[in-house]
C-alpha positions as CSV (number, residue, x, y, z in Angstrom):
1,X,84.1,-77.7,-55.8
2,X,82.1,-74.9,-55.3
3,X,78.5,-74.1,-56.4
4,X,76.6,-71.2,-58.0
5,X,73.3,-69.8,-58.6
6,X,72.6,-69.2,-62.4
7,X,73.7,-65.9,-63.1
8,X,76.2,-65.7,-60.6
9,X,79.0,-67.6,-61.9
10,X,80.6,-64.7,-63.8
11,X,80.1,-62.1,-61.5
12,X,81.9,-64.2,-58.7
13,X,84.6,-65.2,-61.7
14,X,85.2,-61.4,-62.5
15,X,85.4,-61.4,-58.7
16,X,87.9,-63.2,-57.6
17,X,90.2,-62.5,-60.9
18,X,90.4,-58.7,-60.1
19,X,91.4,-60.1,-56.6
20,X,94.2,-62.4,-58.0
21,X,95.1,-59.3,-60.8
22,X,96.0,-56.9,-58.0
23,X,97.9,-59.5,-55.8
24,X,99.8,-60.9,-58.3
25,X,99.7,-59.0,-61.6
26,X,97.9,-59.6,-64.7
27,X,100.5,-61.3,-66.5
28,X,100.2,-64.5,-63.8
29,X,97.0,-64.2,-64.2
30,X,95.1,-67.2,-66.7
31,X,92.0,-69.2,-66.9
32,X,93.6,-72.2,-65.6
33,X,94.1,-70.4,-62.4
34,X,91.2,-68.9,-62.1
35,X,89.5,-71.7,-62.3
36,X,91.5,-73.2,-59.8
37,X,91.4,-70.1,-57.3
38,X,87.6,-70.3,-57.7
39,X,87.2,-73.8,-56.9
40,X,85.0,-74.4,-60.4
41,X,86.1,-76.8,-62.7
42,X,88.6,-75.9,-65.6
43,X,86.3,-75.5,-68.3
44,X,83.5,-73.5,-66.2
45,X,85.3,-69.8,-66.8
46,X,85.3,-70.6,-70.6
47,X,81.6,-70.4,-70.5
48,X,82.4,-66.6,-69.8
49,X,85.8,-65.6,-70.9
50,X,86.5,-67.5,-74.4
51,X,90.0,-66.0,-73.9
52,X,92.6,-64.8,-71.5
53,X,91.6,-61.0,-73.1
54,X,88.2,-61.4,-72.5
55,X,88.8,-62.1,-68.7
56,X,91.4,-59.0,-69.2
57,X,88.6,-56.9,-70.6
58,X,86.4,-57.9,-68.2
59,X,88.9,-56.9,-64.9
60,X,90.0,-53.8,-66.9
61,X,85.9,-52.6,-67.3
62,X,85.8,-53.4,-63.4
63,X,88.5,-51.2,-62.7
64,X,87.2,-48.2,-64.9
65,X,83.6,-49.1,-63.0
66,X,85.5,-48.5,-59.8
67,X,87.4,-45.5,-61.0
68,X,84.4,-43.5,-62.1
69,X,82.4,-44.0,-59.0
70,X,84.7,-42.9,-57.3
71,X,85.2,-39.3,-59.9
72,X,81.3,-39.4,-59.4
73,X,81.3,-39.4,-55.5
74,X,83.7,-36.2,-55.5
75,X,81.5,-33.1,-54.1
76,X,83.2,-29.8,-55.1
77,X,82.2,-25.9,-54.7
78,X,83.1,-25.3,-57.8
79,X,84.7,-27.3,-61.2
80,X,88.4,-26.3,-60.8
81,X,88.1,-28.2,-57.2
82,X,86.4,-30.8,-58.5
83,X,89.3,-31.3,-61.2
84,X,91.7,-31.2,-58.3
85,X,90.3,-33.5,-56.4
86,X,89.5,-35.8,-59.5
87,X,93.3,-35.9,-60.0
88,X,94.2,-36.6,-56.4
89,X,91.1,-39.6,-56.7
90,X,93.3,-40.6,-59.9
91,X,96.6,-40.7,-58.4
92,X,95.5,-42.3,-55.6
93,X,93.5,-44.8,-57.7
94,X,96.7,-45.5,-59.5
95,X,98.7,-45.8,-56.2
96,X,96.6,-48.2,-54.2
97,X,95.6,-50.3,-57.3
98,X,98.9,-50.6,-59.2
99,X,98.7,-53.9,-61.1
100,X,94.4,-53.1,-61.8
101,X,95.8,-50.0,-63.4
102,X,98.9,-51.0,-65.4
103,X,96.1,-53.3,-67.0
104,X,93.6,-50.7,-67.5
105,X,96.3,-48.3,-69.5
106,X,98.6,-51.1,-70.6
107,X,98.1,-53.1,-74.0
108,X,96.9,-56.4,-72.4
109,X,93.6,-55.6,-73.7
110,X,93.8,-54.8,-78.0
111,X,90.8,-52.9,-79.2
112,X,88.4,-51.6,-76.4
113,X,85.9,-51.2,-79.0
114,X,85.7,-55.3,-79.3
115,X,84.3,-54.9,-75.7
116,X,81.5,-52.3,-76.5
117,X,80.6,-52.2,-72.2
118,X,84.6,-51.8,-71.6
119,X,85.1,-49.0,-74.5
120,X,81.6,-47.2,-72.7
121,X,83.3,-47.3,-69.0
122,X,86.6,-46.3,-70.5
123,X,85.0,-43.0,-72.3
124,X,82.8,-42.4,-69.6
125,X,85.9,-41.1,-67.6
126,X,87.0,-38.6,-70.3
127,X,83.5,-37.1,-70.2
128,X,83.6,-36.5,-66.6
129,X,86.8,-34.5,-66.9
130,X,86.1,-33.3,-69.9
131,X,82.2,-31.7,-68.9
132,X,83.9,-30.2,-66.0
133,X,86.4,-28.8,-67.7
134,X,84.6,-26.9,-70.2
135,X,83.0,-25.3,-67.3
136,X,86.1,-23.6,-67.1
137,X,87.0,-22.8,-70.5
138,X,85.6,-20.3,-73.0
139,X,87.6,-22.4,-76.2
140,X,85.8,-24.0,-78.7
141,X,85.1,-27.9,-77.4
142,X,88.1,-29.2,-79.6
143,X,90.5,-27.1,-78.1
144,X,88.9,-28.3,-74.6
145,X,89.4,-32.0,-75.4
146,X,92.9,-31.3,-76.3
147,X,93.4,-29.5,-72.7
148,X,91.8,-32.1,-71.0
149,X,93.9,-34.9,-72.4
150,X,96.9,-32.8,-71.9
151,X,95.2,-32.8,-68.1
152,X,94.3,-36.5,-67.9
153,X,98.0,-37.2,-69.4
154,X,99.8,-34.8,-67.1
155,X,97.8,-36.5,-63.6
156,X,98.6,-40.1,-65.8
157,X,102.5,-39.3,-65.6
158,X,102.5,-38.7,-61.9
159,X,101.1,-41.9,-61.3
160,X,104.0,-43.8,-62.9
161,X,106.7,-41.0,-61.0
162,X,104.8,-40.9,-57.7
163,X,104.8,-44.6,-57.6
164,X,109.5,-44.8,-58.3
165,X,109.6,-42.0,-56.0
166,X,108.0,-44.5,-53.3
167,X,110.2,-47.1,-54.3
168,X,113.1,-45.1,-54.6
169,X,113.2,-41.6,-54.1
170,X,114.2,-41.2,-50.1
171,X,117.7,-42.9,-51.6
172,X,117.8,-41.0,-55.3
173,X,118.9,-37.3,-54.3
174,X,119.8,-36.2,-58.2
175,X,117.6,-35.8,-61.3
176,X,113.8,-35.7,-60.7
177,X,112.9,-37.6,-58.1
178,X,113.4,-35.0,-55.0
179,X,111.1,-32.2,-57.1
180,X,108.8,-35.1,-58.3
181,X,108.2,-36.2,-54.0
182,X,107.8,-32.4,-53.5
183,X,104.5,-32.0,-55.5
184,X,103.2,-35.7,-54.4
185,X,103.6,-34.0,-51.4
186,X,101.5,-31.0,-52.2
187,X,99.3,-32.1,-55.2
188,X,96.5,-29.6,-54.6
189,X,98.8,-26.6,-55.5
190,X,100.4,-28.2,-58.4
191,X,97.3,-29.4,-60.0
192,X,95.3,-25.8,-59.2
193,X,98.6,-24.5,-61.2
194,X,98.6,-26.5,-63.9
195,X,94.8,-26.2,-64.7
196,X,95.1,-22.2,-64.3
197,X,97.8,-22.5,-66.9
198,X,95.9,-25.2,-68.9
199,X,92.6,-22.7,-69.1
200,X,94.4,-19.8,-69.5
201,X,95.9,-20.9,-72.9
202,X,95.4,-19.8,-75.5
């Protein structure tokens, strides 16, 4: 059985459970197993995580962590660049940490506002998109939200297409899947067109 310094039990917990989400999926996921994957005793992780939510929380505020450093690390010329490259960062976030993000957008975790440092991480995303992309617009900052979540949902949808059309879009010829491959293929020129036409609506 493994030991820890004071303090450093959670942090190593939180860990190794966002290690175990993204190999196996949240739903496998479970104190029990965490415990036993951490080589603590079965009642240690309860000291930090009353409940399987609050180890979801915990994973899903990890994942936002990870999501907006990397928004943060983007350099751009400009803020219509930066959007484009904040949505490739997205859909690439999505790609490469599938079961992290079906968590993180799922309904694992009830009420982010239970989990005041999960709800913070979470909103901190929509300001970064949405303080770029008032750079862009001239609309009052209601109509800007509204753009920008029409954005953020737009980049979220690809995520979910982008990742069937891996699976099975060199076999599906028909329906959406050959047009949906096309812009995974060329996402700068489909984002730069959907934020012109974002912006210039009116």
């Amino acid at each position: 059985m493994k030991t820890y310094h004071h303090g450093n039990l959670k942090k190593e917990l939180i860990k190794i459970a966002c290690k175990l989400c993204e190999r196996d999926g949240y739903t496998k996921l479970s104190i029990r197993s965490l415990a036993k994957e951490s080589k603590v005793s079965q009642t240690a992780p309860y000291r930090h995580f009353k409940t399987k939510e609050d180890l979801y929380a915990a994973i899903t505020k990890e994942g936002f962590d990870k999501l907006n450093k990397e928004m943060l690390s983007i350099k751009a010329k400009n803020p219509k660049t930066y959007l484009i490259n904040c949505g490739k960062s997205y859909i690439d976030f999505g790609l490469e940490n599938a079961n992290t993000y079906d968590l993180m957008f799922g309904t694992a975790v009830g009420n982010y506002a239970d989990y005041p440092e999960l709800s913070e991480s979470a909103n901190n995303l929509f300001q970064i998109l949405l303080s770029n992309f008032k750079k862009l617009s001239n609309d009052n900052d209601e109509t800007v939200a509204f753009k920008c979540i029409t954005l953020w949902s737009m980049v979220h949808g690809l995520v979910g297409i982008i990742r069937k059309v891996n699976i099975t879009g060199k076999h599906n010829r028909n329906g959406p899947m050959p047009f949906a491959g096309q812009i995974s293929k060329n996402l700068d020129f489909h984002l730069d067109k959907v934020i012109t036409g974002l912006v210039e609506t009116k």
